[in-house]
C-alpha positions as CSV (number, residue, x, y, z in Angstrom):
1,X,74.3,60.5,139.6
2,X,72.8,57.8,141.8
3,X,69.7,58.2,143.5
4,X,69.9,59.6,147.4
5,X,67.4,57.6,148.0
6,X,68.7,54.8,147.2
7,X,71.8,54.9,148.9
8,X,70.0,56.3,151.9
9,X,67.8,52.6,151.4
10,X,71.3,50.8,151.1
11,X,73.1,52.4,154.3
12,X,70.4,52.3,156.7
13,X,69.4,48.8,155.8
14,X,73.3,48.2,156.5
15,X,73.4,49.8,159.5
16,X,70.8,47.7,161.1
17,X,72.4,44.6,159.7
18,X,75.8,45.4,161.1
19,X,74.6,46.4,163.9
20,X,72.5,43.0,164.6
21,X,75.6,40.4,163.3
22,X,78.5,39.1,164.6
23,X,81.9,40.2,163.8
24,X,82.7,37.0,162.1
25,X,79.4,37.0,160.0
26,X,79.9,36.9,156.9
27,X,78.9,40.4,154.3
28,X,79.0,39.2,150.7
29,X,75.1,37.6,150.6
30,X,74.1,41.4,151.7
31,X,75.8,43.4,149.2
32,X,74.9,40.8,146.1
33,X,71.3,41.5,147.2
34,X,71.7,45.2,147.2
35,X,73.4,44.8,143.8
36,X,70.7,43.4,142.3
37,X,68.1,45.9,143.6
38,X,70.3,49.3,142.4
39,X,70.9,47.6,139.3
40,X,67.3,46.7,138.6
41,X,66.6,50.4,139.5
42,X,69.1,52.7,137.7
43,X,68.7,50.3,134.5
44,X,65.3,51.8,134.5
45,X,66.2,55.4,134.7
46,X,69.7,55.5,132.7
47,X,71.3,54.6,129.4
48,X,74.9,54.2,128.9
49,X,76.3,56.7,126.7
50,X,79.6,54.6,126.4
51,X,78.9,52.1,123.4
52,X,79.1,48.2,124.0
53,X,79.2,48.7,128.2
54,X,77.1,46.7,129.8
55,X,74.6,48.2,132.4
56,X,75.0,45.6,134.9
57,X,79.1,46.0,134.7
58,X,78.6,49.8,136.0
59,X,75.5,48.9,138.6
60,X,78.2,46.0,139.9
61,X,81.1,48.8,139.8
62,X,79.1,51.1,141.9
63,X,78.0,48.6,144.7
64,X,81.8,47.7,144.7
65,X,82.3,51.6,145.6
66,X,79.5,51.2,148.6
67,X,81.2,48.0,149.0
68,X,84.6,50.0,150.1
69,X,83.2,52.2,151.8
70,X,81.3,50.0,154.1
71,X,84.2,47.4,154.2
72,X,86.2,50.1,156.8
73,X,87.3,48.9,159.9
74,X,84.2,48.6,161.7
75,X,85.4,45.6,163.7
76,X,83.7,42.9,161.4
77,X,85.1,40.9,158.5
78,X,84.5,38.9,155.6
79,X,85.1,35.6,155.8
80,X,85.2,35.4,151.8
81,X,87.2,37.8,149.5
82,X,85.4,41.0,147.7
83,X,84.6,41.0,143.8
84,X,87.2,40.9,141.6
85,X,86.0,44.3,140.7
86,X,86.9,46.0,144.3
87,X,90.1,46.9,144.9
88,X,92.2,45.6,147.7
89,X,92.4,48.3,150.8
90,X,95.3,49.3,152.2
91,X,95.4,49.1,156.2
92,X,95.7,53.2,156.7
93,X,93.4,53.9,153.5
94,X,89.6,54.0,153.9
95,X,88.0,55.1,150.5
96,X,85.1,57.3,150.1
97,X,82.3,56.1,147.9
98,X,83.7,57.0,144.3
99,X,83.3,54.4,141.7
100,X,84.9,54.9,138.4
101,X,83.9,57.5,136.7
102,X,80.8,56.7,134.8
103,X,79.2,59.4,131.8
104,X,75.3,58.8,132.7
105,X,72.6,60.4,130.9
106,X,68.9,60.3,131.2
107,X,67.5,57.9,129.1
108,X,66.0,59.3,125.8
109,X,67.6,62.8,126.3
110,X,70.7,62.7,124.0
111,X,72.6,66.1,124.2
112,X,71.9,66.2,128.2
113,X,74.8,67.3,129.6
114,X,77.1,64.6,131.1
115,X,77.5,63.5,134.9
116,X,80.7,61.8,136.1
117,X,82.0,60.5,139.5
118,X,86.0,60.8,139.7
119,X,87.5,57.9,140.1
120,X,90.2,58.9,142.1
121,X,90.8,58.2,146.0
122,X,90.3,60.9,148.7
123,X,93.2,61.9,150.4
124,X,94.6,59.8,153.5
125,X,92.9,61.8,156.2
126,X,89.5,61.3,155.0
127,X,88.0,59.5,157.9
128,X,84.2,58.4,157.9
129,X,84.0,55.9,160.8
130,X,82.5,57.0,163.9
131,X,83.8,56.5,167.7
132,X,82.7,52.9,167.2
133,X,84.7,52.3,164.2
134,X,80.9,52.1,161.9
135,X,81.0,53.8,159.1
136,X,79.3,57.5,159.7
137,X,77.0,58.2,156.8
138,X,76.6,62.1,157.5
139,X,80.1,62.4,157.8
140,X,80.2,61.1,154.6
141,X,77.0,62.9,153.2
142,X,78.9,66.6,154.6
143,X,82.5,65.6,152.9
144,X,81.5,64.0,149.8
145,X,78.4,65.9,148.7
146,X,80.6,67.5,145.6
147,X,81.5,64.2,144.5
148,X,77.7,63.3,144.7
149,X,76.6,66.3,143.0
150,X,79.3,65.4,139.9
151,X,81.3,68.5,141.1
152,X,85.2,67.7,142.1
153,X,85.3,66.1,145.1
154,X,87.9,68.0,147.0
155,X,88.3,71.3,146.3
156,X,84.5,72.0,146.0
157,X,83.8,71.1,149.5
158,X,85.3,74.1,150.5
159,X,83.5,76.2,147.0
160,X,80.4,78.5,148.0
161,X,79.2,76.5,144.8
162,X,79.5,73.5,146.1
163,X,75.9,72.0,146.4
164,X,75.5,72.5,150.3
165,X,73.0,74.6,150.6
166,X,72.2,74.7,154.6
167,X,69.7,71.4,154.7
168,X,69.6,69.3,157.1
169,X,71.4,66.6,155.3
170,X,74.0,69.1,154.1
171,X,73.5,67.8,150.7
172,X,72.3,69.4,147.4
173,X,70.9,66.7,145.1
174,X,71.2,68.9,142.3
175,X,67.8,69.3,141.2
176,X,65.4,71.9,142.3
177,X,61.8,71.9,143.8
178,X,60.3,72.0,140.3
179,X,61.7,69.3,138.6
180,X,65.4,68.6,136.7
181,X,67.1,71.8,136.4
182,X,68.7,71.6,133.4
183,X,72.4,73.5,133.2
184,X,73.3,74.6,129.8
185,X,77.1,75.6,129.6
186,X,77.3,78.1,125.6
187,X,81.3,78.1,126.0
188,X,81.3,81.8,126.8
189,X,82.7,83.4,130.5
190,X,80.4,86.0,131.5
191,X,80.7,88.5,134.1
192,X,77.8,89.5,136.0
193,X,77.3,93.1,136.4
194,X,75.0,94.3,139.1
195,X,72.0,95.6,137.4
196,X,72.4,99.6,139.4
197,X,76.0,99.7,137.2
198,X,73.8,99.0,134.0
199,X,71.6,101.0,134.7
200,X,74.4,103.7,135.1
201,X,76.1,102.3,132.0
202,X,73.3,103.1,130.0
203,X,72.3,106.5,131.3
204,X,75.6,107.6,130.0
205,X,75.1,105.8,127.0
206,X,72.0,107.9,126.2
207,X,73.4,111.1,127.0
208,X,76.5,110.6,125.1
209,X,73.6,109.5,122.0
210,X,72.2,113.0,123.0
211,X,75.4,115.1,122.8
212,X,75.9,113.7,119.6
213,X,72.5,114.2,118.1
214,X,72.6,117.9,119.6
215,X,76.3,118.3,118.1
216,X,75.1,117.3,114.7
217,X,72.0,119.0,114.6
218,X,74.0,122.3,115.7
219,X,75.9,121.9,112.7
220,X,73.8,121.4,109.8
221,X,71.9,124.6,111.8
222,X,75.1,126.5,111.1
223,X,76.1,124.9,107.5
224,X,72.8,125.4,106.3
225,X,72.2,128.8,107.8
226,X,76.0,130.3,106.4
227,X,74.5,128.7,102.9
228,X,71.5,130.5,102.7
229,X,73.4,133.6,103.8
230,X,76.2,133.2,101.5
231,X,73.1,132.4,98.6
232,X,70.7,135.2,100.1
233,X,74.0,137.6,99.2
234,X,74.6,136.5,96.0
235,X,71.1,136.7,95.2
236,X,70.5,140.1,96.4
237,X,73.8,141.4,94.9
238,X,75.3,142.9,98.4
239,X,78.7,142.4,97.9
240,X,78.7,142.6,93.8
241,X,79.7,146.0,92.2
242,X,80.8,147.6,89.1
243,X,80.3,149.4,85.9
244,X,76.7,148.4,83.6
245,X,78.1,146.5,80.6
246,X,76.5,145.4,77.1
247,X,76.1,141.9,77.0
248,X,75.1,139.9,74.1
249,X,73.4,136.8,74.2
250,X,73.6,134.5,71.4
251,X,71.0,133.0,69.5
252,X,69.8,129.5,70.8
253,X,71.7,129.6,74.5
254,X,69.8,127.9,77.5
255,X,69.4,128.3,81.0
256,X,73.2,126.8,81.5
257,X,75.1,128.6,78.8
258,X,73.3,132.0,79.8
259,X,74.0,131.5,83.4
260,X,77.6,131.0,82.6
261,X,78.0,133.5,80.5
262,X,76.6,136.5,82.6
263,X,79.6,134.5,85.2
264,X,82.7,134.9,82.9
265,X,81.3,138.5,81.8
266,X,81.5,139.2,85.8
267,X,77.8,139.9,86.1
268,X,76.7,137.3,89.0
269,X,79.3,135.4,90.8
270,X,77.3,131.6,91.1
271,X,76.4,130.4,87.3
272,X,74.3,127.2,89.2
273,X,72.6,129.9,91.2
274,X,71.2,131.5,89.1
275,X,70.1,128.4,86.8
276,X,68.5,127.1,90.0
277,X,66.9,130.7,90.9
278,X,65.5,131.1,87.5
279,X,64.3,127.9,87.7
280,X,62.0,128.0,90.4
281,X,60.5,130.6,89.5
282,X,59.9,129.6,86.1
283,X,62.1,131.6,84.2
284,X,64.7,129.7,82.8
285,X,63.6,129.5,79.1
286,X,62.4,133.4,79.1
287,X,65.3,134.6,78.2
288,X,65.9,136.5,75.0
289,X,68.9,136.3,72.3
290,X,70.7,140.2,71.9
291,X,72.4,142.9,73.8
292,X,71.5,143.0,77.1
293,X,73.0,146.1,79.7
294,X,73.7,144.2,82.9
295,X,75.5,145.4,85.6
296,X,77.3,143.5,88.6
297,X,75.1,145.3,91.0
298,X,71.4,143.7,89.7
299,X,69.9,141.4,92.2
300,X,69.0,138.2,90.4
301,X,65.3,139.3,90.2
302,X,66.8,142.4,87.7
303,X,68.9,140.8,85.7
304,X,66.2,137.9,84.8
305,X,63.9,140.9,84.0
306,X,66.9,142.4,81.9
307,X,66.9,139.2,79.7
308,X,63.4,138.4,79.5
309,X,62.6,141.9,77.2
310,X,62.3,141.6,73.6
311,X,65.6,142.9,71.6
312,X,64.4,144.7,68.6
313,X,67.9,144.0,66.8
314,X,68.8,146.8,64.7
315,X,71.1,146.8,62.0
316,X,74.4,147.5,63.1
317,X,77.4,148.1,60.5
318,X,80.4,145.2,61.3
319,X,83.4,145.2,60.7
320,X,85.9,142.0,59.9
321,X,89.4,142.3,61.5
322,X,92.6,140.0,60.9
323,X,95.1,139.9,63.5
324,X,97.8,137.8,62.6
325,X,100.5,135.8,64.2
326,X,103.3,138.4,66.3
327,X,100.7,141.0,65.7
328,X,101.5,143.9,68.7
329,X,99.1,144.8,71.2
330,X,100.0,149.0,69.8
331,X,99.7,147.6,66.0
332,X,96.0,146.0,66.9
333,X,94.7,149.0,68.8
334,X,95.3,150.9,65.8
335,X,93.9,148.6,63.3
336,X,90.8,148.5,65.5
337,X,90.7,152.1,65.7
338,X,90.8,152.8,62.1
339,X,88.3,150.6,61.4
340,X,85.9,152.4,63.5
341,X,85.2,150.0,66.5
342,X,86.5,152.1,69.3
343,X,89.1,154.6,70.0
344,X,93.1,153.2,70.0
345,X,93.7,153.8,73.6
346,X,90.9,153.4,75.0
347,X,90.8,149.5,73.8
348,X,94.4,149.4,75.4
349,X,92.8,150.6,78.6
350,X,90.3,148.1,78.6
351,X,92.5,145.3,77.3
352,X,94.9,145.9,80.2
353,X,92.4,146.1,82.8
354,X,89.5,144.5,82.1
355,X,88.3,141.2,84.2
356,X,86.0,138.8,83.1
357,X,86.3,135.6,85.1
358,X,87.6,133.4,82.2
359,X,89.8,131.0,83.6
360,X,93.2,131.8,82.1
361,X,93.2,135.4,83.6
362,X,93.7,133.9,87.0
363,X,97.0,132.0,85.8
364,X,98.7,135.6,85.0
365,X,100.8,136.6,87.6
366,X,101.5,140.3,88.6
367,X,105.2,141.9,87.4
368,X,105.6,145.6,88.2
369,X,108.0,145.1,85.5
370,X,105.9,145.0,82.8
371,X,104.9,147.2,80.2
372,X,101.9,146.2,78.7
373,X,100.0,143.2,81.3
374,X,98.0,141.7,78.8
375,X,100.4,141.8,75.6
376,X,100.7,138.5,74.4
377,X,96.6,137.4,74.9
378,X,95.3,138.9,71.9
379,X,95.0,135.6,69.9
380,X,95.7,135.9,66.2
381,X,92.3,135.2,64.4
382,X,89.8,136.9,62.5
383,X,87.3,138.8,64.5
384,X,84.1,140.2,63.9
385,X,83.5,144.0,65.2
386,X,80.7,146.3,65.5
387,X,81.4,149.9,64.6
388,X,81.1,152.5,67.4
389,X,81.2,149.5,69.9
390,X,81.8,149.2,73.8
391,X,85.9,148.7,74.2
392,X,84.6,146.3,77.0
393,X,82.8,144.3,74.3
394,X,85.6,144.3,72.1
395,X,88.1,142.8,74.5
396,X,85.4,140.7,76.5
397,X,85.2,138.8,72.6
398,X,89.2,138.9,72.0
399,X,89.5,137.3,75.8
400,X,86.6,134.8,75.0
401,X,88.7,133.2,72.1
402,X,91.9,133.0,73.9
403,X,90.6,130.8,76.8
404,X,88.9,128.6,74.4
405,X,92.5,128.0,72.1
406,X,94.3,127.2,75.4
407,X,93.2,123.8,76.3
408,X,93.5,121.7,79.6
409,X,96.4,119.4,77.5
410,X,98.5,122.9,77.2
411,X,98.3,124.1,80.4
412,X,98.9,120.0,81.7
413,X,101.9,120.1,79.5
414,X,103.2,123.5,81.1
415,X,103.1,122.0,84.5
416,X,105.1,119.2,83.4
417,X,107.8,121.7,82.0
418,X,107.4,123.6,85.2
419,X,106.6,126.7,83.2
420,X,104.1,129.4,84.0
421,X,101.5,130.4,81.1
422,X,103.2,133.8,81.2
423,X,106.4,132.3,81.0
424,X,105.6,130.1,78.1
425,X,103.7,133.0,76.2
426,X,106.4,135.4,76.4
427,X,108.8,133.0,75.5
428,X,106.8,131.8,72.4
429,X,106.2,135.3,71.5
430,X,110.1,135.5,71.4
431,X,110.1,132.3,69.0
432,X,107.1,133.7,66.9
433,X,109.4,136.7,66.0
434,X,112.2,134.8,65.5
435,X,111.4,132.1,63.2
436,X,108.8,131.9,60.3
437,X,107.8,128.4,60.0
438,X,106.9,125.7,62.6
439,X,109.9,123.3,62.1
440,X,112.4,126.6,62.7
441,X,110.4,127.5,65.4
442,X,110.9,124.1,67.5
443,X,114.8,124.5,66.8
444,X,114.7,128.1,67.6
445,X,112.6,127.0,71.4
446,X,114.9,124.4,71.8
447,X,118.1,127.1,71.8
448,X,116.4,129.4,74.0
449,X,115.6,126.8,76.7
450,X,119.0,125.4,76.7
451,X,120.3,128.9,77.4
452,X,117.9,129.1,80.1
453,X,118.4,125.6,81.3
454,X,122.3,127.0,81.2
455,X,122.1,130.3,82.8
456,X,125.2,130.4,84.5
457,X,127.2,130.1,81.1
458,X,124.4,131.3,79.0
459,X,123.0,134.4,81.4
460,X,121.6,136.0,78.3
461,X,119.0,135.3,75.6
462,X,120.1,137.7,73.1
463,X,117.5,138.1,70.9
464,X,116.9,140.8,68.1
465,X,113.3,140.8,68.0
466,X,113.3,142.0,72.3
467,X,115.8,145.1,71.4
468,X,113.5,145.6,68.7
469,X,110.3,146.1,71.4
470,X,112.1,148.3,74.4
471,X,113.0,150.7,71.3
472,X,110.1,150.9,69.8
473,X,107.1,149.9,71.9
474,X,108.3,150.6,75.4
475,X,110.4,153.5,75.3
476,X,108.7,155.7,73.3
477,X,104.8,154.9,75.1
478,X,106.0,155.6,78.9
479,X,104.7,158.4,80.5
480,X,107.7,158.3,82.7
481,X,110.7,156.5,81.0
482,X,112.0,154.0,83.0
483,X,115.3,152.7,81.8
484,X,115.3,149.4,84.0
485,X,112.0,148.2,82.3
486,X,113.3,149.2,78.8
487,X,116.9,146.8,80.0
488,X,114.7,144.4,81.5
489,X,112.7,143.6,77.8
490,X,116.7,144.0,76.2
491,X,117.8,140.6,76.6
492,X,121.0,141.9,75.2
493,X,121.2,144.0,78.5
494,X,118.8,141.5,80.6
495,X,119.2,138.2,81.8
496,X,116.5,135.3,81.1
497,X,113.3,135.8,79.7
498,X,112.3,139.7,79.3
499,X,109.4,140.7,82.0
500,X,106.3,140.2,79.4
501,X,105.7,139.2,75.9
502,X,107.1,140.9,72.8
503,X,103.7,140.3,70.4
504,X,101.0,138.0,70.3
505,X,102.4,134.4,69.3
506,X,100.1,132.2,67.4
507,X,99.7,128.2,68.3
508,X,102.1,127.2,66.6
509,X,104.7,129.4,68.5
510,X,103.0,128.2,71.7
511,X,103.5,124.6,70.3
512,X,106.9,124.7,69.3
513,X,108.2,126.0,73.3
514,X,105.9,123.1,74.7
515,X,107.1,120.3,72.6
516,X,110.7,122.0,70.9
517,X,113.1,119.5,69.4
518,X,115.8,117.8,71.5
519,X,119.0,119.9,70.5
520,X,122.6,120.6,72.4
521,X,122.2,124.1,70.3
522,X,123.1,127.3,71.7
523,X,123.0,129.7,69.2
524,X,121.5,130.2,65.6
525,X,120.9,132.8,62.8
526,X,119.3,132.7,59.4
527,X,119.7,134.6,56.2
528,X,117.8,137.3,55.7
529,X,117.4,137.3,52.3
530,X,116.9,133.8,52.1
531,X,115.6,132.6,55.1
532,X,117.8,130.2,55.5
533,X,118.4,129.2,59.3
534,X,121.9,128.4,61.0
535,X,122.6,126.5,64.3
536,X,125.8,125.7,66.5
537,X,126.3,124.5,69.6
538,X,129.9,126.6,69.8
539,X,130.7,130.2,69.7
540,X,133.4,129.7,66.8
541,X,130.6,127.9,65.0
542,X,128.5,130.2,65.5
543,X,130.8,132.8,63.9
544,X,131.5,130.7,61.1
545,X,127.4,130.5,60.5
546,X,127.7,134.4,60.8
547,X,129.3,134.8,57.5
548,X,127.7,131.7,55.5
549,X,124.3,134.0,56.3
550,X,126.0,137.3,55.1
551,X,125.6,139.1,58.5
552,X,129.9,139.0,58.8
């Protein structure tokens, strides 16, 4: 912006010319002089940041501005015409000193930020003369100080930004006591907030840090301290009970298969527990191979103990046993009784009570219904017994199998049928007695679950083999006959699948209700004598089938 100084030099030295000259005196040799003095001045403190303009073009354009201002009607005249570069005045329009607007910046400081003059007019009732028609220069200094400071040169006269400050002048040269005060503008709007509401701002910022911190503290407190109460428990067998057990612990098992062992046989409840308790106390490759008589109620620290003694193994008489496929639960009790491993009854006790954690026991649902819970879980296979054994060891080793021969990919595929494992055991148990061989068997599922996919046309399964079990198995072993449960395994008399299995079906059985052939068969018989099997999807041909098999 141009120097105060220097205009100050310029309208004082005018004042006393003015003042000393006739009206008719001519101006123009003054303001050429002070043209060339303000240009000889501001071409040593600015550059032009406009390429290709001429310094002296600017310095000329300014002094035109003083020129216009100073020109008013102050009751003197020119007797020669202004520059061409000052613009004619109207009679009622006085202009304020505002020369085009011209982008200065110090010399050698690129980047500085930018200072313009507007290079419009003031508005008509702008007056800077005084009573004597001279031009009043602190009129002008009070009015125009915004355009002098590079602010707008209107509305920031009446801005508490403005650049009046309270001096005597009235005029804020920009720049402060220490030197250029250099204004950097980052693009951002910031609102000031008074520093008592930050402070407040962040005192409620802390304690909301606090609350937090305490909250979450607090919690791992209580997680952690229900953990080592839940683990203290477990440990310390306080909520474990039941009967002491033989349990036999195979040659070669670690820490892992041990632990997970004495979980499926019901002895602790946490198999990675334990591993971890024996662990760190050293203990986990102490154990030895043999029978072993835990019990549910042995604190860790006992049943470590219990495993770490020596077995001297005896020599115990064993006994091979077959069951096979459709074997029933009555049939194997009494095989395993006459071989000498434990008494008929007693093994049905067990079998139907017994509860070792293995994972298919949980997938068995409760039917008051049924006669035997557990028939169909005996898996055909051979087994190896010791005479005079534990029934509980017996059906602990008959459970063990089954659980291994039912794989994840079964029980997937029974979801996707939307069939319960009991449901798809008693109904292969139904097709095991049925049909001898696996093709037969997927033709003989696929008639069953079309009747039951039918029901309202097809209510009953009507199958020989379930009459066959109410007579012989149920009926005659109830301690109080019940004729609904012996109707209910009739599925002559009952509708849909009887309440539990008939036998104990083989995989193939199992197989053949999972994945049966695609049929629109509703009924079938075979030749007894040959084997021969018969299907129709009609009654009438299912008569006619009657007679080809010799049952008509």
């Amino acid at each position: 912006m141009p120097d105060k100084n220097l205009l100050d030099d310029i309208l004082n030295e005018y004042d006393s010319k003015s003042s000393s000259v006739s009206p008719d005196e001519d101006m123009s040799s003054f303001f050429e002089e002070q043209a060339t003095a303000a240009d000889a001045e501001l071409s040593d403190a600015y550059t032009y940041d406009a390429p290709g303009q001429q310094e002296q073009e600017d310095t000329a354009g300014e002094i035109a501005g003083y020129e216009q201002v100073c020109g008013g009607d102050d009751g003197y005249t020119a007797d020669e015409p202004a520059a061409e570069d000052v613009q004619e005045e109207d009679e009622e329009d006085i202009r304020v000193f505002e020369p085009a607007a011209v982008s200065l910046s110090k010399a050698g400081d690129e980047g500085q930020e930018e200072e313009s003059f507007p290079d419009s007019a003031p508005e008509e009732d702008d007056d800077y003369s005084d009573d004597r028609g001279l031009f009043d220069r602190e009129r002008y200094y009070e009015k125009n100080s915004a355009g002098l400071s590079g602010n707008a040169p209107d509305d920031a006269a009446d801005d508490d930004d403005s650049g009046y400050d309270g001096d005597e002048d009235g005029y804020d040269d920009g720049y402060d006591d220490d030197g250029y005060d250099e204004e950097y503008d980052d693009g951002y709007d910031e609102e000031y907030v008074p520093a008592h509401h930050r402070k407040k701002s962040n005192g409620a910022g802390r304690l909301i840090f606090a609350l937090i911190m305490v909250t979450i503290v607090i919690s791992i407190a209580l997680i952690g301290s229900a953990a080592v109460i839940s683990a203290s428990t477990e440990i310390l067998a306080l909520e474990r009970s039941g009967a002491s057990r033989t349990v036999e612990i195979p040659q070669g098992y670690g820490s892992r298969e041990v632990a997970e062992l004495l979980q499926s046989d019901g002895i602790i409840g946490n198999a990675e527990l334990f591993r971890l308790f024996s662990r760190i106390n050293s203990q986990d490759s102490t154990f030895q191979a043999g029978e072993h008589t835990l019990a549910p109620s042995m604190t860790y620290g006992d049943i470590i103990e219990e495993l770490q003694k020596k077995i001297v193994v005896e020599e115990r008489e064993s006994v091979t046993l077959t069951f096979k496929e459709g074997i029933r639960l009555v049939d194997a009790a009494k095989m395993i009784e006459e071989a000498g491993v434990c008494d008929a009854k007693d093994f049905i006790a067990a079998f139907n009570s017994s509860k070792f954690g293995f994972g298919f026991e949980s997938k068995i649902g409760s039917n008051p219904m049924k006669f035997y819970k557990m028939e169909g879980y005996l898996f055909p296979d051979t087994y190896e017994f010791y005479l005079d054994d534990d029934p509980q060891n017996v059906v602990k080793r008959i459970y063990r199998n089954f659980d291994a021969k039912i794989t994840p990919d079964l029980y997937g595929r029974m979801d996707d049928m939307g069939y319960s494992l009991d449901e798809v055991i008693t109904l292969a148990s139904i097709v095991q007695k049925e049909a001898g061989d696996e093709l037969n068997m997927k033709i003989v599922a696929s008639v069953f679950i079309n009747r039951l996919d039918n029901q309202n046309k097809f209510p009953k399964l009507q199958s020989d083999p379930t009459s066959s079990y109410s007579e012989d198995v149920v009926a005659p072993n109830m301690e109080v006959y019940s004729a609904t449960i012996c109707d209910a395994y009739d599925t002559y008399k009952g509708e849909g699948l009887p309440p539990g299995a008939i036998c104990n079906p083989g995989i193939e059985a199992i197989n053949a209700v999972l994945y049966p052939r695609d049929t629109s068969y509703y009924y079938f018989c075979s030749d007894l004598d040959t084997g021969e099997f018969y299907y129709a999807e009609t009654l009438s041909e299912h008569e006619s089938n009657l007679r080809k098999a010799g049952l008509r």
